[in-house]
mmCIF entry with sequence, helices, sheets and N, C-alpha, C, O atoms, coordinates in Angstrom:
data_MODEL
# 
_entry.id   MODEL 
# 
_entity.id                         1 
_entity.type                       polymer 
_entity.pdbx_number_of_molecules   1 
# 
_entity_poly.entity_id                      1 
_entity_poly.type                           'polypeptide(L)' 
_entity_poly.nstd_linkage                   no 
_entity_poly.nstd_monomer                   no 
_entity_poly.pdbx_seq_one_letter_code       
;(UNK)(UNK)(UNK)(UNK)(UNK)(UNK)(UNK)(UNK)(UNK)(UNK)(UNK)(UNK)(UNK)(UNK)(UNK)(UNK)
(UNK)(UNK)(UNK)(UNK)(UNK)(UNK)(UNK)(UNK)(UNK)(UNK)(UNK)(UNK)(UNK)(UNK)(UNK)(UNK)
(UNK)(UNK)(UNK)(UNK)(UNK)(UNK)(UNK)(UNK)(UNK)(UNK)(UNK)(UNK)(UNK)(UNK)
;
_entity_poly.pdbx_seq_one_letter_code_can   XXXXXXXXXXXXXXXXXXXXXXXXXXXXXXXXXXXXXXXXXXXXXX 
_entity_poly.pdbx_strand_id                 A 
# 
loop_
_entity_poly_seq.entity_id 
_entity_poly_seq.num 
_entity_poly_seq.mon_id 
_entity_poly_seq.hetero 
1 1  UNK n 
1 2  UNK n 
1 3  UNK n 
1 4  UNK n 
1 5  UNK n 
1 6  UNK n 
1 7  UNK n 
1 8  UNK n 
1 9  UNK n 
1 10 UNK n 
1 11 UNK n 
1 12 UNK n 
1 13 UNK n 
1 14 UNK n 
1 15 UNK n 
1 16 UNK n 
1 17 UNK n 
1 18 UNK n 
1 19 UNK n 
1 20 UNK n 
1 21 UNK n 
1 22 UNK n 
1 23 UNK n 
1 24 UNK n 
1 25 UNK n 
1 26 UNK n 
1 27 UNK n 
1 28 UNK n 
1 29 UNK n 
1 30 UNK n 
1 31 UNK n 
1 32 UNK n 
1 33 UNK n 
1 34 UNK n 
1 35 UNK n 
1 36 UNK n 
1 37 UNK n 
1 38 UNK n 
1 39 UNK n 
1 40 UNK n 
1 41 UNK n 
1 42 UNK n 
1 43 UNK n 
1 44 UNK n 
1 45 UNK n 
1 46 UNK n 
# 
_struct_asym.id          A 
_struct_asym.entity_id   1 
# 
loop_
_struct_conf.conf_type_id 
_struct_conf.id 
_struct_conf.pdbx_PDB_helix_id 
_struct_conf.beg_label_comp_id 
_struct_conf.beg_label_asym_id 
_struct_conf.beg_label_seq_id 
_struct_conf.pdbx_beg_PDB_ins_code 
_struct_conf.end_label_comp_id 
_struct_conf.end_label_asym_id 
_struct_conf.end_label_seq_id 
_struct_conf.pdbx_end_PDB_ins_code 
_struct_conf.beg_auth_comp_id 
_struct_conf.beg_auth_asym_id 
_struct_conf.beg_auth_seq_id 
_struct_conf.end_auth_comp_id 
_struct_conf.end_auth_asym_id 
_struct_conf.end_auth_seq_id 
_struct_conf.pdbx_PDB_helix_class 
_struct_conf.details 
_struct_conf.pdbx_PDB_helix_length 
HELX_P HELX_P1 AA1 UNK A 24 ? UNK A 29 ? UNK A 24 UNK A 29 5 ? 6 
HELX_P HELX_P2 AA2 UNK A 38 ? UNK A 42 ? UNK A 38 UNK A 42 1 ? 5 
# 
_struct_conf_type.id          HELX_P 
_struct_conf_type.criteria    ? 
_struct_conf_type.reference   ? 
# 
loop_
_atom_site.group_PDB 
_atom_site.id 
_atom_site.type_symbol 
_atom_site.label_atom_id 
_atom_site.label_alt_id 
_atom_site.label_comp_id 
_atom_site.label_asym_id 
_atom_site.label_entity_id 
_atom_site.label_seq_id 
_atom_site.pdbx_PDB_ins_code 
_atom_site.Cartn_x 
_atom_site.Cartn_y 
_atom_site.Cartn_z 
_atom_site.occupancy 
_atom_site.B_iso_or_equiv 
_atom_site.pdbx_formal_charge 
_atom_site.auth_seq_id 
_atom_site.auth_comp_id 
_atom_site.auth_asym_id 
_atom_site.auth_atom_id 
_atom_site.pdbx_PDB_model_num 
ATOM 1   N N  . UNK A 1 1  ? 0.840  -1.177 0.000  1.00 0.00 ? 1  UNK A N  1 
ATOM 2   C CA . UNK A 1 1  ? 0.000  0.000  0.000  1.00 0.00 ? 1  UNK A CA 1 
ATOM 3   C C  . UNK A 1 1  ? 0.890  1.248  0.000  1.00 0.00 ? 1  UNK A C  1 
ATOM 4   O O  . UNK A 1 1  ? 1.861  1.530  0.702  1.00 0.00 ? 1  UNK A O  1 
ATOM 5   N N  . UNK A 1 2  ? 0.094  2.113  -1.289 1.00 0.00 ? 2  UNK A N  1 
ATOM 6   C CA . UNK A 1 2  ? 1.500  3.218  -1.401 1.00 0.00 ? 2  UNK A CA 1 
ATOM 7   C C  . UNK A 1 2  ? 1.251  4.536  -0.436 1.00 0.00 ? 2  UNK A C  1 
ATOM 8   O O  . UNK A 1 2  ? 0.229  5.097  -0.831 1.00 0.00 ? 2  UNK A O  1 
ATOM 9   N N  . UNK A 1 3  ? 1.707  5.076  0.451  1.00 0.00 ? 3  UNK A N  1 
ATOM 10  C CA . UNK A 1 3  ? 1.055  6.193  0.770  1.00 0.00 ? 3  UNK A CA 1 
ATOM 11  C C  . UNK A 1 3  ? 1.739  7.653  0.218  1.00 0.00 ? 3  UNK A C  1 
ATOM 12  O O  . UNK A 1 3  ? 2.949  7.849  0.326  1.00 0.00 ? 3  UNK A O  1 
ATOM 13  N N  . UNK A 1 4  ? 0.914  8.546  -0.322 1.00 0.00 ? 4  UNK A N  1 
ATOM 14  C CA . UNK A 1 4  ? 1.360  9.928  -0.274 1.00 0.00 ? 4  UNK A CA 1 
ATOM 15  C C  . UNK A 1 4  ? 1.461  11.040 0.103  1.00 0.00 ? 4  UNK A C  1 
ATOM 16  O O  . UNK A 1 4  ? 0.471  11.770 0.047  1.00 0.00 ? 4  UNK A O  1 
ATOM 17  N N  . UNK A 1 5  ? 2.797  11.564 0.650  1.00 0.00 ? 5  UNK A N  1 
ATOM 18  C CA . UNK A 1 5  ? 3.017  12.672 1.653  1.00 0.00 ? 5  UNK A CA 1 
ATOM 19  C C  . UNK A 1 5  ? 2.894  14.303 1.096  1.00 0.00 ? 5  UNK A C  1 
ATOM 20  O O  . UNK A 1 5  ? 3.532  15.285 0.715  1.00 0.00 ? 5  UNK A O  1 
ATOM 21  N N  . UNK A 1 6  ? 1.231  13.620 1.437  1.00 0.00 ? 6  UNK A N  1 
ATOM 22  C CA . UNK A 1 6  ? 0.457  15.391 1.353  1.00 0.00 ? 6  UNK A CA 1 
ATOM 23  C C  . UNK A 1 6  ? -0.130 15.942 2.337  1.00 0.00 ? 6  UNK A C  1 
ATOM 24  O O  . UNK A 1 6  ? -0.544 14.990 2.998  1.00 0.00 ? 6  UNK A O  1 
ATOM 25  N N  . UNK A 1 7  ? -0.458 16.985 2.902  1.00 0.00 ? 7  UNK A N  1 
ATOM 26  C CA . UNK A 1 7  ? -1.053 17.868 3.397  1.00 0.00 ? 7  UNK A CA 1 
ATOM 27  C C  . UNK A 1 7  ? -0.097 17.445 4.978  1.00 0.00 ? 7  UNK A C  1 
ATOM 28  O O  . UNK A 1 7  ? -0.598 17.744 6.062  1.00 0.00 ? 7  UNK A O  1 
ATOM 29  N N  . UNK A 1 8  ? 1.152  16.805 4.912  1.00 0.00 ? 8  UNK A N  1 
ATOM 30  C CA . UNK A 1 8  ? 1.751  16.706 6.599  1.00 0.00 ? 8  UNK A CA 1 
ATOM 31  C C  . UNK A 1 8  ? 2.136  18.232 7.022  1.00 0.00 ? 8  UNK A C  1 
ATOM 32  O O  . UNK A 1 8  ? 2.225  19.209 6.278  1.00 0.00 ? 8  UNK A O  1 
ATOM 33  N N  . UNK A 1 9  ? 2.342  18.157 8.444  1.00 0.00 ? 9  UNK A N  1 
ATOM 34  C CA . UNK A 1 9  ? 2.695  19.207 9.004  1.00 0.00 ? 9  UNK A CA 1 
ATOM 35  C C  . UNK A 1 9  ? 4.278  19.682 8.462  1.00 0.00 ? 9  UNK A C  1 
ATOM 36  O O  . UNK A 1 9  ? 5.214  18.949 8.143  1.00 0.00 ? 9  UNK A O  1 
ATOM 37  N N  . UNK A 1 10 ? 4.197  21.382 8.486  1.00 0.00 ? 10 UNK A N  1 
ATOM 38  C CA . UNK A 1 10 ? 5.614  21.602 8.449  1.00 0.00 ? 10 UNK A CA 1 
ATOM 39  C C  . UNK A 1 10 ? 6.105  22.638 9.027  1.00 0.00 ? 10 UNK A C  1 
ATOM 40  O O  . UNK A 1 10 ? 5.463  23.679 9.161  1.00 0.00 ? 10 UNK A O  1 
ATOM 41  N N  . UNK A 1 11 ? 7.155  22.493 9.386  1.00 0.00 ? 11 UNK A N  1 
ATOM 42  C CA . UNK A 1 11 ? 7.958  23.289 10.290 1.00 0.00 ? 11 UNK A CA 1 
ATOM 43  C C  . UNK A 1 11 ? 9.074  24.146 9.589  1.00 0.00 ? 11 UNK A C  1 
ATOM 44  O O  . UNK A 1 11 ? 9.249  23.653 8.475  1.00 0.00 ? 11 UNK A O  1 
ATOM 45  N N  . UNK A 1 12 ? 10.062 25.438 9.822  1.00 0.00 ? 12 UNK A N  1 
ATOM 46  C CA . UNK A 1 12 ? 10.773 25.585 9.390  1.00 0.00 ? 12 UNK A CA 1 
ATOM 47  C C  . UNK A 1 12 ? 12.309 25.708 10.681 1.00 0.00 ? 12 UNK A C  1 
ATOM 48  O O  . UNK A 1 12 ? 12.205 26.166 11.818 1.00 0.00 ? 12 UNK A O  1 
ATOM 49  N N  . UNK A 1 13 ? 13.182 25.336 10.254 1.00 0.00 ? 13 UNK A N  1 
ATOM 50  C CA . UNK A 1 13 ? 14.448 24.457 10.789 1.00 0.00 ? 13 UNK A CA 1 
ATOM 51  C C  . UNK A 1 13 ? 14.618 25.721 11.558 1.00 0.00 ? 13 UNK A C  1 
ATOM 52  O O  . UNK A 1 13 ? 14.382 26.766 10.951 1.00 0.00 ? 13 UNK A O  1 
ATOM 53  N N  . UNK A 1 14 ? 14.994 25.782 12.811 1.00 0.00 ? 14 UNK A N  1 
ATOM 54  C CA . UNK A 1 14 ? 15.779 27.356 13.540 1.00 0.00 ? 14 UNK A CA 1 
ATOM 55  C C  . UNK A 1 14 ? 16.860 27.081 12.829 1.00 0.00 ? 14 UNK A C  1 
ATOM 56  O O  . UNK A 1 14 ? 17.044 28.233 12.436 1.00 0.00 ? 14 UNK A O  1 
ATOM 57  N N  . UNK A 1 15 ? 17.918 26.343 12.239 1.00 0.00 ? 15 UNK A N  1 
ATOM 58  C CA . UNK A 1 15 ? 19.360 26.182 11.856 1.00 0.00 ? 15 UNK A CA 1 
ATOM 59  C C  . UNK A 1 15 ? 19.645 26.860 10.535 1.00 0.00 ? 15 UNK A C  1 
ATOM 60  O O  . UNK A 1 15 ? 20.420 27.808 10.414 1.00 0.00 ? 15 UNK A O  1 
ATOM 61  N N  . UNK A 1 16 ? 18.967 26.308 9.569  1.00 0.00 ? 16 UNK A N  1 
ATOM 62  C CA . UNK A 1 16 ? 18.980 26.053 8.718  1.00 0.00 ? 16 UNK A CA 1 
ATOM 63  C C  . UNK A 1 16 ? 17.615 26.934 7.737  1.00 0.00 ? 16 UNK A C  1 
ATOM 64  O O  . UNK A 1 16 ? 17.453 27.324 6.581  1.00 0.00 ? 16 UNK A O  1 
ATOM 65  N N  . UNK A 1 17 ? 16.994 26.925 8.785  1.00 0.00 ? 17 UNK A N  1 
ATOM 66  C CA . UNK A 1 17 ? 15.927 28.183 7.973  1.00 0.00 ? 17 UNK A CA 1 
ATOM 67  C C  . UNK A 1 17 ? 15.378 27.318 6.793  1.00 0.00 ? 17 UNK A C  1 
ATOM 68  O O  . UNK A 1 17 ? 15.418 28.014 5.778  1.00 0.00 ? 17 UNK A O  1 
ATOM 69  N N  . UNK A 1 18 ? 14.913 26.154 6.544  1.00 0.00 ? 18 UNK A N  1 
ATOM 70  C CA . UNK A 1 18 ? 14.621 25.147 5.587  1.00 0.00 ? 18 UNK A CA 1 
ATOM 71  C C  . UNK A 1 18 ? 13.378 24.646 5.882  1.00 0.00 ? 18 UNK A C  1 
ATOM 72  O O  . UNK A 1 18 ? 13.184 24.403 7.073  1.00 0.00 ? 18 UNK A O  1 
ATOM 73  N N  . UNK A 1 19 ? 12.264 24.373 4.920  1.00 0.00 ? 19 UNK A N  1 
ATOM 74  C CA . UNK A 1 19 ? 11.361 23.642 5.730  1.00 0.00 ? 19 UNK A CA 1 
ATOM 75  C C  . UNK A 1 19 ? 11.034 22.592 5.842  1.00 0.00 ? 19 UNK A C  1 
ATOM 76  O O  . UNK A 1 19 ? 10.641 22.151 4.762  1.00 0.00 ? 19 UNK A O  1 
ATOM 77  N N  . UNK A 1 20 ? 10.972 21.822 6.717  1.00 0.00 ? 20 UNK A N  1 
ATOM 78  C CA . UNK A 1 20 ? 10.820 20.296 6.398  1.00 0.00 ? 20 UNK A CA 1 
ATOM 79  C C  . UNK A 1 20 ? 9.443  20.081 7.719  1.00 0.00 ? 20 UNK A C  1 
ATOM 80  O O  . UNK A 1 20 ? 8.840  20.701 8.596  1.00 0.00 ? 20 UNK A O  1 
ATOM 81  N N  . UNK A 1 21 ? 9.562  18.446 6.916  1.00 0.00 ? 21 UNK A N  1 
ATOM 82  C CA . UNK A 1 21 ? 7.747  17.888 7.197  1.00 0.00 ? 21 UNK A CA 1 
ATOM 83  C C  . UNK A 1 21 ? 7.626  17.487 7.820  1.00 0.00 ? 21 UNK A C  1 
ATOM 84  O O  . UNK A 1 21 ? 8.797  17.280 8.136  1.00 0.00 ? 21 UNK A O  1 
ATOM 85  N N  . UNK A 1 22 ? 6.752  16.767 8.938  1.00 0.00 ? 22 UNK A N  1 
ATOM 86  C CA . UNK A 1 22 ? 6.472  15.839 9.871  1.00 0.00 ? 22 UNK A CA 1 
ATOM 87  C C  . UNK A 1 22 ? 6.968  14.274 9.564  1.00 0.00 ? 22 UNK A C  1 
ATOM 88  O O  . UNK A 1 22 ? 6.606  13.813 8.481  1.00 0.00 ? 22 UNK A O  1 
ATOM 89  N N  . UNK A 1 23 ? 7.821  13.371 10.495 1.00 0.00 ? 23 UNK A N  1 
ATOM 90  C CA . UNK A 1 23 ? 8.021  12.559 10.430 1.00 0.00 ? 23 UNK A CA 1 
ATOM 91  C C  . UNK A 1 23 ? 7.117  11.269 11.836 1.00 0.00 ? 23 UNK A C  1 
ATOM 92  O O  . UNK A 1 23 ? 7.139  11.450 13.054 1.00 0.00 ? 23 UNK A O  1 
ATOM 93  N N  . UNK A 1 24 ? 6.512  10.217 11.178 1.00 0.00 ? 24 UNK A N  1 
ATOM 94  C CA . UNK A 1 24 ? 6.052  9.302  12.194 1.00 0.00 ? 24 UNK A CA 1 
ATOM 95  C C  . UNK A 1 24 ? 7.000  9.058  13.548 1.00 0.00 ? 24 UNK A C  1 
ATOM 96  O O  . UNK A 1 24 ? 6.600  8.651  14.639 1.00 0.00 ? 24 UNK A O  1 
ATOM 97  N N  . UNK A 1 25 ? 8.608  9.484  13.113 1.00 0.00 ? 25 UNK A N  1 
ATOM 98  C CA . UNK A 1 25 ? 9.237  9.548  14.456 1.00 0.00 ? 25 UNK A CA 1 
ATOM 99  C C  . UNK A 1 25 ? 9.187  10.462 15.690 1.00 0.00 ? 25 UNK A C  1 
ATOM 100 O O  . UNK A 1 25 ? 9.511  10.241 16.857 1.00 0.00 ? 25 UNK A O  1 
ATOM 101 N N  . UNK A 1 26 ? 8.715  11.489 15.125 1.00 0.00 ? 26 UNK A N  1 
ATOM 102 C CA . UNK A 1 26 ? 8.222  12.824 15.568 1.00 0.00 ? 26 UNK A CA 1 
ATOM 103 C C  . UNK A 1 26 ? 6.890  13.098 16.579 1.00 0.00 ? 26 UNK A C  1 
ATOM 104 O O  . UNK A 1 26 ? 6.697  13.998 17.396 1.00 0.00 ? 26 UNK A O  1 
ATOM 105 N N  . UNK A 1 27 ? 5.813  11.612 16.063 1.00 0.00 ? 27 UNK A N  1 
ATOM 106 C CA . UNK A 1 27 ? 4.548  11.832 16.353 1.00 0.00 ? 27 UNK A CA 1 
ATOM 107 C C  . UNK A 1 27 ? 4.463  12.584 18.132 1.00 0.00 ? 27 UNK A C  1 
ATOM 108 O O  . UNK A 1 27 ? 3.940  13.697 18.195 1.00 0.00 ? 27 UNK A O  1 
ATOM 109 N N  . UNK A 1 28 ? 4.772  12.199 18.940 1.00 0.00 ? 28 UNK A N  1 
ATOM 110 C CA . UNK A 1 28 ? 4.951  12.152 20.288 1.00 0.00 ? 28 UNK A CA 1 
ATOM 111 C C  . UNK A 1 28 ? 5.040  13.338 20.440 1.00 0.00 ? 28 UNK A C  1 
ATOM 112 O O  . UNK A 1 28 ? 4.107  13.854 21.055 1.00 0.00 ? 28 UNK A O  1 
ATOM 113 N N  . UNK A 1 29 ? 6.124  14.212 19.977 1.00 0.00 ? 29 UNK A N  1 
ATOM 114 C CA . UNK A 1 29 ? 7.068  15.020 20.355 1.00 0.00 ? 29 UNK A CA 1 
ATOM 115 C C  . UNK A 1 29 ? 6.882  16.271 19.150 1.00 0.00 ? 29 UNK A C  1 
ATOM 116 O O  . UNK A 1 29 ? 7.893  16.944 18.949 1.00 0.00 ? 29 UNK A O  1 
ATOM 117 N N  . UNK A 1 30 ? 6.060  16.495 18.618 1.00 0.00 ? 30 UNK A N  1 
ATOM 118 C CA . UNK A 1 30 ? 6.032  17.306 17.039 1.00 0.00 ? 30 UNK A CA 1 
ATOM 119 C C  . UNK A 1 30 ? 6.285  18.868 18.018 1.00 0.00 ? 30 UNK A C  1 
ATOM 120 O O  . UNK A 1 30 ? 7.125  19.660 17.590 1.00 0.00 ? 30 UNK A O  1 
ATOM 121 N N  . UNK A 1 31 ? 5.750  19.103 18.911 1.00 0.00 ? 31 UNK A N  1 
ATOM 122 C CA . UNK A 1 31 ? 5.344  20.720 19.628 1.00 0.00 ? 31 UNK A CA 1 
ATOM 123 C C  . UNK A 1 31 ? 7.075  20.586 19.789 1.00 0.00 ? 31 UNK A C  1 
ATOM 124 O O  . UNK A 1 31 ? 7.694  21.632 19.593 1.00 0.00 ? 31 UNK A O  1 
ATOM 125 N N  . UNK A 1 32 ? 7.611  19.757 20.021 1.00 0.00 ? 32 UNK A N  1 
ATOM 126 C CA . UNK A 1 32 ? 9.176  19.998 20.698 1.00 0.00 ? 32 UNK A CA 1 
ATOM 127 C C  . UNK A 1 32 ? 10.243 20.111 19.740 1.00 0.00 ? 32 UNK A C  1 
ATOM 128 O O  . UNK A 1 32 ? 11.464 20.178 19.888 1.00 0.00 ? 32 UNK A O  1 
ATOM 129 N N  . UNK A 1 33 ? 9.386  20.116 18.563 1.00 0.00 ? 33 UNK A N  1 
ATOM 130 C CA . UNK A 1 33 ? 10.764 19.703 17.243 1.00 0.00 ? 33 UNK A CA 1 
ATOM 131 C C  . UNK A 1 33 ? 10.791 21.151 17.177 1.00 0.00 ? 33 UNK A C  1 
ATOM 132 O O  . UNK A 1 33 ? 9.879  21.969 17.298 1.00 0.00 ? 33 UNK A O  1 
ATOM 133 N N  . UNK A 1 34 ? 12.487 21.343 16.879 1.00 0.00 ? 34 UNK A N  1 
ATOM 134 C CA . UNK A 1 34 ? 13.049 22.595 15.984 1.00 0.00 ? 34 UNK A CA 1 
ATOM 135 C C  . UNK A 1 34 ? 13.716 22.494 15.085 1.00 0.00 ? 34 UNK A C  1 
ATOM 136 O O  . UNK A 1 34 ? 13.844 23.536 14.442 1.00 0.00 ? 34 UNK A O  1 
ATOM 137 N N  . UNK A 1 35 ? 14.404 21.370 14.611 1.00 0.00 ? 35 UNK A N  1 
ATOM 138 C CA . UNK A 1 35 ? 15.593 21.395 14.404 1.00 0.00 ? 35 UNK A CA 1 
ATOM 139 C C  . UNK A 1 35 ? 15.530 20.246 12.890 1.00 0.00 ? 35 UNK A C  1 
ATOM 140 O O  . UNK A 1 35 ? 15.181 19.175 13.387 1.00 0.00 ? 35 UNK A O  1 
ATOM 141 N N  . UNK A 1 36 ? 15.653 20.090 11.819 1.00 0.00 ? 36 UNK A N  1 
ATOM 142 C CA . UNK A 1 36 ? 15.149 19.504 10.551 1.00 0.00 ? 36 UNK A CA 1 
ATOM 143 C C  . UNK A 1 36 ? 16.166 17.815 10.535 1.00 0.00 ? 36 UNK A C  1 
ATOM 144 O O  . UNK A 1 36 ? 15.873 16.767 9.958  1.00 0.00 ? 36 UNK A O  1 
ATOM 145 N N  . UNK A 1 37 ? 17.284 18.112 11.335 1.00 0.00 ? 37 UNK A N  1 
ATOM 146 C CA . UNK A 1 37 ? 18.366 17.014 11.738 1.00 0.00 ? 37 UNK A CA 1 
ATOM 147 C C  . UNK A 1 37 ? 19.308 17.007 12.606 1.00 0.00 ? 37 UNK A C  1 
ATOM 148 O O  . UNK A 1 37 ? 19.453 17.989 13.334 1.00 0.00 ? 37 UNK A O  1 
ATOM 149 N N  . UNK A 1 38 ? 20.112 15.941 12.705 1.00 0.00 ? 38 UNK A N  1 
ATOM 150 C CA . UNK A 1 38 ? 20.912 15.956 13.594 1.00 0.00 ? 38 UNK A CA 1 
ATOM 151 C C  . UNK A 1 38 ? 22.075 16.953 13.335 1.00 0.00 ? 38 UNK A C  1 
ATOM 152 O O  . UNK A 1 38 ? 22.309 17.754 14.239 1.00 0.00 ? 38 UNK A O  1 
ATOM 153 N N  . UNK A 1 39 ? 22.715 16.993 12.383 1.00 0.00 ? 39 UNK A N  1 
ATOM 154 C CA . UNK A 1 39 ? 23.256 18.310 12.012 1.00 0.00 ? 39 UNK A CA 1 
ATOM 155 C C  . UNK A 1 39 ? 23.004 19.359 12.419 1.00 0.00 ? 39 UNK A C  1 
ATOM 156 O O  . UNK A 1 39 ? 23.877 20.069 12.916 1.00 0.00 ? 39 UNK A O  1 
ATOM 157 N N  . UNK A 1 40 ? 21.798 19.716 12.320 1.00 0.00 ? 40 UNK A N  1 
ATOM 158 C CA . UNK A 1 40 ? 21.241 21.279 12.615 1.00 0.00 ? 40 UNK A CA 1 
ATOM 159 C C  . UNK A 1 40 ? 21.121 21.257 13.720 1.00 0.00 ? 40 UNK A C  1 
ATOM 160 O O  . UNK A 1 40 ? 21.258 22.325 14.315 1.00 0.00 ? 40 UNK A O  1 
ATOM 161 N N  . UNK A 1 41 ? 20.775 19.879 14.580 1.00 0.00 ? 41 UNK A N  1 
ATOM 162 C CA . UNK A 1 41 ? 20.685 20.205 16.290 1.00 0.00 ? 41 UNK A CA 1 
ATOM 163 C C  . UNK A 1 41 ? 21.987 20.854 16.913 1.00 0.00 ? 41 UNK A C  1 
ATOM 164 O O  . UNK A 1 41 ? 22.068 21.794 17.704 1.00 0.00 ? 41 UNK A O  1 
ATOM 165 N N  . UNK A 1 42 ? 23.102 19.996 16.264 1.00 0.00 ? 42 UNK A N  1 
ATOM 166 C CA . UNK A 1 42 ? 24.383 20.275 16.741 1.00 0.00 ? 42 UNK A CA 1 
ATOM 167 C C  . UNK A 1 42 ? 25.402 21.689 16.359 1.00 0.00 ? 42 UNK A C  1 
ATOM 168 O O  . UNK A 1 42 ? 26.442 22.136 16.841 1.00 0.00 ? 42 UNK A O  1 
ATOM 169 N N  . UNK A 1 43 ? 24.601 22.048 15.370 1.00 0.00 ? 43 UNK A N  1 
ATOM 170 C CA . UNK A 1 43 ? 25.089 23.570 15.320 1.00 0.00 ? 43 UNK A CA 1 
ATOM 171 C C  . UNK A 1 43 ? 24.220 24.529 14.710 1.00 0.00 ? 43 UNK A C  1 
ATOM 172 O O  . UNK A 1 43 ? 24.169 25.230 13.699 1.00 0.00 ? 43 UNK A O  1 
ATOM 173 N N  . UNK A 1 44 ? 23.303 24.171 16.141 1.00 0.00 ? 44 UNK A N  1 
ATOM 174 C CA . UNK A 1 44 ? 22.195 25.475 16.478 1.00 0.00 ? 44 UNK A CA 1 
ATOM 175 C C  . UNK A 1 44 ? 23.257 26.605 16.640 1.00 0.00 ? 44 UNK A C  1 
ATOM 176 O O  . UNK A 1 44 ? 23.142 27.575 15.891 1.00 0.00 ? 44 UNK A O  1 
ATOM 177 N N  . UNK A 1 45 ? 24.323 26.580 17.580 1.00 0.00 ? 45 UNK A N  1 
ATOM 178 C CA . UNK A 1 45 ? 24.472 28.123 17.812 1.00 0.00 ? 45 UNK A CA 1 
ATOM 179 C C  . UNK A 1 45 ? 25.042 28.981 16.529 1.00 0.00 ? 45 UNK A C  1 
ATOM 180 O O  . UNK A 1 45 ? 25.032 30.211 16.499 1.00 0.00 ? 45 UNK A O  1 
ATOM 181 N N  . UNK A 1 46 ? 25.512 28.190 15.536 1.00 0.00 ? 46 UNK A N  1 
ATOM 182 C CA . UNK A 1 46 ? 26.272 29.300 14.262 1.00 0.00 ? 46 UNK A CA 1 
ATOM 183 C C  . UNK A 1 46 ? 24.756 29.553 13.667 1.00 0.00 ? 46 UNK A C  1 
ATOM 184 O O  . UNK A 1 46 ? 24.589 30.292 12.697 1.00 0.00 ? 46 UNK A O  1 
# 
């Protein structure tokens, strides 16, 4: 069964200023996300 990723939530990255989408890993925790990856978590401050 194919599914297509339309109408998900999206956020834009504090890091990276990029916008990216809701992930099922996310579900729990979506209000707490900032950050688009692990990359961008790790250099939030530049």
């Amino acid at each position: 069964m194919a599914h297509k990723k339309v109408n998900l939530p999206e956020k834009i990255c504090k890091t990276c200023n990029r916008p990216f989408a809701w992930r099922k890993k996310w579900e729990k925790n979506w209000e707490e996300v900032l950050y688009c990856s692990d990359k961008c978590r790790m250099n939030k401050t530049k």
